[in-house]
Residue frames as qw, qx, qy, qz and C-alpha x, y, z in Angstrom:
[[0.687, 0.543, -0.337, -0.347, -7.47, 140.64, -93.50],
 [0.164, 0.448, -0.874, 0.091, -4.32, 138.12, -92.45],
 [0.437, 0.095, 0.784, -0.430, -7.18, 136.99, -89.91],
 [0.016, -0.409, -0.840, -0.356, -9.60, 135.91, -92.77],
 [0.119, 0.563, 0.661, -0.482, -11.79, 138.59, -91.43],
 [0.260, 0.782, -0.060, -0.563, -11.75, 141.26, -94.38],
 [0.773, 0.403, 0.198, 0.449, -10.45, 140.91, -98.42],
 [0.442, -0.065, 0.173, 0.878, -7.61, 142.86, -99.48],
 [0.091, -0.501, -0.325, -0.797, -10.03, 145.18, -101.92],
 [0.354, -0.757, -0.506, -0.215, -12.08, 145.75, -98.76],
 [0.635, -0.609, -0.171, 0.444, -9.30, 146.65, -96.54],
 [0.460, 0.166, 0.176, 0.855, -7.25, 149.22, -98.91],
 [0.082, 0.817, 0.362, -0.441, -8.52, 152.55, -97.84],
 [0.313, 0.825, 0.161, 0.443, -8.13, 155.84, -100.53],
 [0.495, -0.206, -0.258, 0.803, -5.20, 158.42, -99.22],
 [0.175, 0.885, 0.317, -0.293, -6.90, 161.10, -100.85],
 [0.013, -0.674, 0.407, 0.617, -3.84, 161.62, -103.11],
 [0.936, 0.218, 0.101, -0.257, -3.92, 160.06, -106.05],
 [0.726, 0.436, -0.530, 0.049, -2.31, 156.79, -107.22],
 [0.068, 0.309, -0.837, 0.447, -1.61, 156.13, -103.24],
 [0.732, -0.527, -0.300, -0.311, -3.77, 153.62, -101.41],
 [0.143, -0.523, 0.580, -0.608, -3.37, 152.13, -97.60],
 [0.797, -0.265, -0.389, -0.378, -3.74, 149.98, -95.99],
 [0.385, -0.718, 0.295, -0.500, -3.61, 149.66, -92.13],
 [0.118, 0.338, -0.894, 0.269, -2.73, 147.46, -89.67],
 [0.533, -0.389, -0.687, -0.303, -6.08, 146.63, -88.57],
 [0.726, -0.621, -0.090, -0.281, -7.36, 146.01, -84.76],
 [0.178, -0.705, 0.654, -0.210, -4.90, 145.87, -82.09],
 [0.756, -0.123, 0.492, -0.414, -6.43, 142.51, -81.38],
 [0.887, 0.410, 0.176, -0.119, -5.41, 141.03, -84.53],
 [0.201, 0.934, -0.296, 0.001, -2.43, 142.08, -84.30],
 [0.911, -0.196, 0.352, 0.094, -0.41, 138.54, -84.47],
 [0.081, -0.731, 0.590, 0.334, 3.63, 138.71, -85.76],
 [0.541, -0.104, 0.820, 0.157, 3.43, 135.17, -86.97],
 [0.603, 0.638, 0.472, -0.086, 0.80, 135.90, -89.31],
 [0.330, 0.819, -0.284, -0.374, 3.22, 138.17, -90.95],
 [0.033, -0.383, 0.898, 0.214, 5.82, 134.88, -91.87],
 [0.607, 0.374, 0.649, -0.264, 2.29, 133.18, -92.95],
 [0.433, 0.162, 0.782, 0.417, 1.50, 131.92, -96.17],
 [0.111, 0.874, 0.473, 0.016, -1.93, 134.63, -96.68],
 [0.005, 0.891, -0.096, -0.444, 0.30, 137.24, -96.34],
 [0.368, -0.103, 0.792, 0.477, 2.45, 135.75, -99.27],
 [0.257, 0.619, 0.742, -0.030, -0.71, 135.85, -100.45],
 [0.075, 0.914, 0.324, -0.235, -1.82, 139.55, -100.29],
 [0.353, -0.659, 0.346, 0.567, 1.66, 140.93, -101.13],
 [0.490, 0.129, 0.762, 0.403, 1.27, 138.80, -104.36],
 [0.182, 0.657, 0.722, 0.114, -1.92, 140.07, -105.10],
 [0.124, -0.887, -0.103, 0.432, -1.41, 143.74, -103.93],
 [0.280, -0.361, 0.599, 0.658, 2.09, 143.73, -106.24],
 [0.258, 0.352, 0.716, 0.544, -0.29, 142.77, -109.49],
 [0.161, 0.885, 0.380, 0.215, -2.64, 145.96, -109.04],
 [0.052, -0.988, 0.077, 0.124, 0.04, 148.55, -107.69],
 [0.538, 0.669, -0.339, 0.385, 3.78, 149.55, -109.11],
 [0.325, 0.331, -0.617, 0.636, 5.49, 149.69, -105.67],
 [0.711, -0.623, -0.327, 0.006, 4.90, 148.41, -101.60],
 [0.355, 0.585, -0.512, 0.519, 5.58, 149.74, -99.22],
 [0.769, -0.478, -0.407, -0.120, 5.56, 148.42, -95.76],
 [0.045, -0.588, 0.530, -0.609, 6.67, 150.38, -92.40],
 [0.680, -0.394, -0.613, 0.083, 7.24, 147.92, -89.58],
 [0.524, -0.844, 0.108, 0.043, 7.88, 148.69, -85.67],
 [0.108, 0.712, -0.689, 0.082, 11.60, 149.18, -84.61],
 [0.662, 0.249, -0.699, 0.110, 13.75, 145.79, -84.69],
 [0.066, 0.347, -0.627, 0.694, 14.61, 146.49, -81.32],
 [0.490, -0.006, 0.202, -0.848, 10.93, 146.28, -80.41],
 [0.861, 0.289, 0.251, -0.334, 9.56, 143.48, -82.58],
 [0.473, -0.162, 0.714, 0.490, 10.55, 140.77, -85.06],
 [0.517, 0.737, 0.317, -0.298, 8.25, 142.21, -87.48],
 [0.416, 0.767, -0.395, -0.288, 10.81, 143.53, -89.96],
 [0.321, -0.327, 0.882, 0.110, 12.47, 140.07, -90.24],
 [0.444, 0.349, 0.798, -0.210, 9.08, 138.52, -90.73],
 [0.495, 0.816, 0.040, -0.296, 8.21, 141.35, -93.77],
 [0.233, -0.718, 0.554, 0.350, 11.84, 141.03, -94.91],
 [0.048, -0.285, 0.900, 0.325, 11.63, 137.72, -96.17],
 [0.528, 0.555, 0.640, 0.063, 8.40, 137.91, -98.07],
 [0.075, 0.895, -0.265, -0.352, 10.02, 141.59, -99.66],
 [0.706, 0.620, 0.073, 0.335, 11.77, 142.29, -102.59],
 [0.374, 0.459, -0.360, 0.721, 13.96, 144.84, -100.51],
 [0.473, -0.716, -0.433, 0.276, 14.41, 146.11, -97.06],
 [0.223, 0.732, -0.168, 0.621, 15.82, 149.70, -95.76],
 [0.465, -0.575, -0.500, 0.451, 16.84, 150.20, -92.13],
 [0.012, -0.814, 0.018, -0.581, 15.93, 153.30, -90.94],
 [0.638, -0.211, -0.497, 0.548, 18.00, 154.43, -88.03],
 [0.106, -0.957, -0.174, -0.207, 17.63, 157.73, -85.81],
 [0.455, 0.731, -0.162, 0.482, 20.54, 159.66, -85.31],
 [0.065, 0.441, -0.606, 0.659, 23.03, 159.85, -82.15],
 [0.731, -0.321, 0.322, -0.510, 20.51, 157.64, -80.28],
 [0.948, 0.269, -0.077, -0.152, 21.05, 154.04, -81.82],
 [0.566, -0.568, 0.516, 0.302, 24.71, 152.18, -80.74],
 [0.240, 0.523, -0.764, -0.292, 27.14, 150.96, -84.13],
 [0.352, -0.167, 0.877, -0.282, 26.79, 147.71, -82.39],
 [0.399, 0.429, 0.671, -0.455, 23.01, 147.37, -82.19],
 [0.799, 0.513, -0.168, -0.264, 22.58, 148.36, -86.51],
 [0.290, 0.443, -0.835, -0.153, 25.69, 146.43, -87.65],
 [0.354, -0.022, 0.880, -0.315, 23.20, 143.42, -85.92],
 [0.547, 0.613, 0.381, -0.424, 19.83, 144.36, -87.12],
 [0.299, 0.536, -0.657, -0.437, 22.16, 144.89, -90.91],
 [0.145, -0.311, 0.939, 0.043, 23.45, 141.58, -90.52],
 [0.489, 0.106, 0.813, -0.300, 20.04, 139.93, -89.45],
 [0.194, 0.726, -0.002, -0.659, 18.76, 141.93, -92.67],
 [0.121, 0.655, -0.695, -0.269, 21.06, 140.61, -94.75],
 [0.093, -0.177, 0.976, 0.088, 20.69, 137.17, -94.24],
 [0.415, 0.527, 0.340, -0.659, 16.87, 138.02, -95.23],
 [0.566, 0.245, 0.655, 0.437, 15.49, 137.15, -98.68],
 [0.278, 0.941, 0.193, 0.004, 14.87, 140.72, -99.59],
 [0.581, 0.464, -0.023, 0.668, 17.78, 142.59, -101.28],
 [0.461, -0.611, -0.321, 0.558, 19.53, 144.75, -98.44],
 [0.369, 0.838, 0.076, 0.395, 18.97, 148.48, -99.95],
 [0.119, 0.663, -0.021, 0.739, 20.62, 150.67, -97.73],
 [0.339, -0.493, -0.428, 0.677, 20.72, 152.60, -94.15],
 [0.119, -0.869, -0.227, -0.422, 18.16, 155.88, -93.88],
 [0.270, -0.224, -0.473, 0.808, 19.42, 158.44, -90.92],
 [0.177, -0.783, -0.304, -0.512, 16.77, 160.73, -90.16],
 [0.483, -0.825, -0.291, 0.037, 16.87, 163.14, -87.26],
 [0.547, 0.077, -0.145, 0.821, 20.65, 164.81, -88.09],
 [0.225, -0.888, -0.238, 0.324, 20.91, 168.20, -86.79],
 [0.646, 0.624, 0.013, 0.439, 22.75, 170.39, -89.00],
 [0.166, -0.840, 0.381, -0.349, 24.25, 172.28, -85.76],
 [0.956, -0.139, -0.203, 0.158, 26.28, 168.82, -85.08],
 [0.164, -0.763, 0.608, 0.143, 29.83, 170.42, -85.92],
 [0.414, -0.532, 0.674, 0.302, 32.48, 168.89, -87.57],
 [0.039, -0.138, 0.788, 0.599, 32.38, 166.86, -90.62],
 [0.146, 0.552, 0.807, -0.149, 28.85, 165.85, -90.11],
 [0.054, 0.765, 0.276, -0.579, 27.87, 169.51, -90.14],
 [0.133, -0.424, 0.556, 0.702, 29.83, 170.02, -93.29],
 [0.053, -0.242, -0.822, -0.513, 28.32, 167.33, -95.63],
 [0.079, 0.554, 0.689, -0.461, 25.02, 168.57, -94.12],
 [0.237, 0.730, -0.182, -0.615, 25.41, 172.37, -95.30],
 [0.028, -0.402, 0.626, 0.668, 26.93, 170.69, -98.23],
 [0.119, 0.306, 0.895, 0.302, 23.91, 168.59, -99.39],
 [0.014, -0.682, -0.519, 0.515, 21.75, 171.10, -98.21],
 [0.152, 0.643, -0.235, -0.712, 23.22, 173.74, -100.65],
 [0.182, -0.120, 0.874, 0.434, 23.57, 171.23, -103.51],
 [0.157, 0.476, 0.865, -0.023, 19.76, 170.31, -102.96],
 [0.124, 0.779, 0.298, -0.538, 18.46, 174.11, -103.33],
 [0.022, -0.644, 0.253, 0.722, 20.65, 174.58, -106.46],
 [0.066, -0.147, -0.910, -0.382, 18.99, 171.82, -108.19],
 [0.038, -0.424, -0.460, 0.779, 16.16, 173.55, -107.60]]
């Protein structure tokens, strides 16, 4: 689609739930980073935002790709997701920063992958959200 090769309405696929659509990444081959800090994609975001209530848009890791830089600052927000005990302090407090200086509104830091057998305070607020979440229930 970025490549002029498809329209937007042709490329959204049906999730099969309803009120979600999709829409892929396309051919490896077409797969060009610049095109995300391109005007067309300005474009599609625009256009996509006037028929649906919320985007969302999962890039590769930072570490990997400037892609989330390049989505960042045609976004309205960004999240970093980070995986647990694998990822240095260092290496988000960068990717934050780079985030940050981004024209989307920095939401937040996801962790995903905790282990509730960590120990120690971790382990605590763990059980504690854990119980909190079941009694709201």
């Amino acid at each position: 689609m970025l490549a002029g090769e498809a329209s937007l309405e042709s490329a959204i696929r049906p999730s099969g739930s309803s009120n979600l659509d999709l829409l892929t990444a396309g051919s490896p081959k077409g797969r060009i980073v610049e095109r995300l800090a391109s005007e067309k994609f300005s474009e599609v975001l625009a256009t996509a935002g006037a028929d649906h209530d919320l985007i969302l848009i999962d890039v590769p890791p930072a570490i990997v790709g400037g892609d989330g830089l390049s989505v960042a600052n045609r976004c309205d927000g960004a999240l970093l997701v980070v995986k647990a005990y694998s990822e240095k302090r260092g290496l988000v407090s960068r990717v934050r920063n780079e985030l940050s200086e981004t024209r989307a509104e920095f939401l937040g830091v996801v962790i995903n992958g905790v282990r509730a057998a960590a120990g120690g305070y971790l382990k605590g607020n763990i059980r504690a959200s854990q119980a909190y979440a079941n009694e709201s229930d």
